[in-house]
C-alpha positions in Angstrom: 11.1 -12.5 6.8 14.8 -10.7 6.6 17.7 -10.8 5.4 21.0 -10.6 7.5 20.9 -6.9 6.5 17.3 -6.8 8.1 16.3 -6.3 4.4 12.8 -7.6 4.0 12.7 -10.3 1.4 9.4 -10.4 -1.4 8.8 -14.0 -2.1 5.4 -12.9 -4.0 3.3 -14.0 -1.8 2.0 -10.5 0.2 -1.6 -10.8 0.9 -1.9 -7.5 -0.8 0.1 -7.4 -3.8 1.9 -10.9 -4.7 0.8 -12.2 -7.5 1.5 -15.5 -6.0 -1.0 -15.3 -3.6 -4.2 -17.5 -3.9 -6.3 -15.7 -1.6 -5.1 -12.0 -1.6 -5.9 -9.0 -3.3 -3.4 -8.5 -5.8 -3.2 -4.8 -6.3 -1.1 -3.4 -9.0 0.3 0.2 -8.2 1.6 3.4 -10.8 3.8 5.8 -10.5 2.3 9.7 -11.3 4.3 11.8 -12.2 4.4 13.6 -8.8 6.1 10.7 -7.4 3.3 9.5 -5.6 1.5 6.1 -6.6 -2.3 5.1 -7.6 -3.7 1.4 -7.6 -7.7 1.0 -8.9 -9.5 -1.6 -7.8 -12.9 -2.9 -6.8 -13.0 -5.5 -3.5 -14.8 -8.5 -3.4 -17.5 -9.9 -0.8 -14.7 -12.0 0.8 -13.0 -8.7 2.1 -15.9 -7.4 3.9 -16.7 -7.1 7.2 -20.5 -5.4 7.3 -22.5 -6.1 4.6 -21.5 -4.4 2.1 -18.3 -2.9 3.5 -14.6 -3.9 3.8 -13.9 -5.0 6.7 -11.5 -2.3 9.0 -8.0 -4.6 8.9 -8.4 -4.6 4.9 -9.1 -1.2 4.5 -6.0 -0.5 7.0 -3.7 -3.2 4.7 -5.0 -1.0 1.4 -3.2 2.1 3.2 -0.4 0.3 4.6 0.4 -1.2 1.1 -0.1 2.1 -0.2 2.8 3.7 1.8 5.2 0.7 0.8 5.1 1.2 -2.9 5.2 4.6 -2.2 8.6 4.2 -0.1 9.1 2.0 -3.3 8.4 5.2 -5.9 11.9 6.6 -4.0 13.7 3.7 -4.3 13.2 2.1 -0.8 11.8 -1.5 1.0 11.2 -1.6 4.1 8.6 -1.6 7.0 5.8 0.1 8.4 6.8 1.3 11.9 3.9 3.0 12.7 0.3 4.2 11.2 -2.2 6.4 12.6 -5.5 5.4 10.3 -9.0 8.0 10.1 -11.9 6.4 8.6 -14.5 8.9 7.2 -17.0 7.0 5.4 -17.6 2.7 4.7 -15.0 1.7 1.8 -17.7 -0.3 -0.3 -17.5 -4.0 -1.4 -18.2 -4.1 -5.6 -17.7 -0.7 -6.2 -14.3 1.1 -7.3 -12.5 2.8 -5.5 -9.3 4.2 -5.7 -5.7 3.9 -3.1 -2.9 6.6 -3.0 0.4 7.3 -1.6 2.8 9.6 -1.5 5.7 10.4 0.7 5.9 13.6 2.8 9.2 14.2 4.3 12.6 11.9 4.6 15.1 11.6 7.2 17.8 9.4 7.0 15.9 6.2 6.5 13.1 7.4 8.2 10.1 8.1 5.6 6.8 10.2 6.7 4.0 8.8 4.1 0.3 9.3 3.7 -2.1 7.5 1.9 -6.2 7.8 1.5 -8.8 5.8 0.0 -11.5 7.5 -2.5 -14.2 6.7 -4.5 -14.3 7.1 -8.2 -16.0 10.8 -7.8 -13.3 12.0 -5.4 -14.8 11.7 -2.0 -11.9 10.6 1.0 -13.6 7.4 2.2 -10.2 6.6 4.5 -6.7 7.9 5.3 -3.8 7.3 7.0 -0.4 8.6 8.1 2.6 7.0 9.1 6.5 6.6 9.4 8.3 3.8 7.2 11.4 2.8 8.0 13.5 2.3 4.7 15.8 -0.8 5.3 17.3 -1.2 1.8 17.2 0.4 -1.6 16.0 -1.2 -4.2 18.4 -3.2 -6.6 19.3 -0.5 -9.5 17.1 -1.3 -12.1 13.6 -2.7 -10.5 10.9 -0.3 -10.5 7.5 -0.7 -8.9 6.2 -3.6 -10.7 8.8 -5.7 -9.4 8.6 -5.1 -6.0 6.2 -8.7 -5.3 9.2 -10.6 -6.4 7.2 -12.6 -8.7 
């Protein structure tokens, strides 16, 4: 849902991150000092699609999430327009792992972002690339917490 702008609207209820969700995820992202962003988390059994690996759709929604709150880190909402994933080894179930962001280039409204998927000891388990197009700025004042709008 939008806005008359075309603004997306947070209601807190995102699958990944709202922490009004019952069933999602509710990852919590930081800001490095780089300007890219960081979320920790382990995923549970009702996230997998193999036995004991997430499914491909979640592991796609960790990096897609990942590139919002990185637009987010600069200020922006918007949408994903387009991602281009590569998945290098199983992202486990009950193990940590560790989901990053960071935005490559801007033009205009146009944002080039990658994000990856590691374990605790470093290795790339997944990545991704893609362009987000920035349909607002943020309100002056919210930061990255606030973006679920909860």
């Amino acid at each position: 849902m939008s806005d008359r702008a075309g603004a997306p609207i947070d209601d807190g209820h995102c699958f990944a991150c709202g922490k009004n969700s019952t069933i999602g995820i509710k990852m919590r992202f930081d800001e490095l000092p780089d300007g890219s962003v960081e979320s920790r988390l382990t995923l549970a059994q009702p996230y997998q699609g193999w036995r004991g690996i997430a499914h491909g759709g979640i592991v796609a929604m960790l990096l897609d999430e990942a590139m919002a709150y990185a637009a987010g880190a600069r200020g922006y909402k918007g949408m994903t327009a387009d991602l281009k994933l590569r998945f290098r080894k199983p992202v486990p179930i009950g193990e940590p792992i560790v989901v990053r962001g960071a935005v490559r280039w801007q033009r205009r409204n146009v944002l080039n972002i990658q994000a990856q998927i590691e374990n605790e000891s470093g290795t790339e388990l997944a990545g991704g690339e893609g362009s987000f197009i920035a349909k607002a700025q943020l309100e002056p004042g919210r930061r990255l917490g606030d973006l679920d709008g909860g």
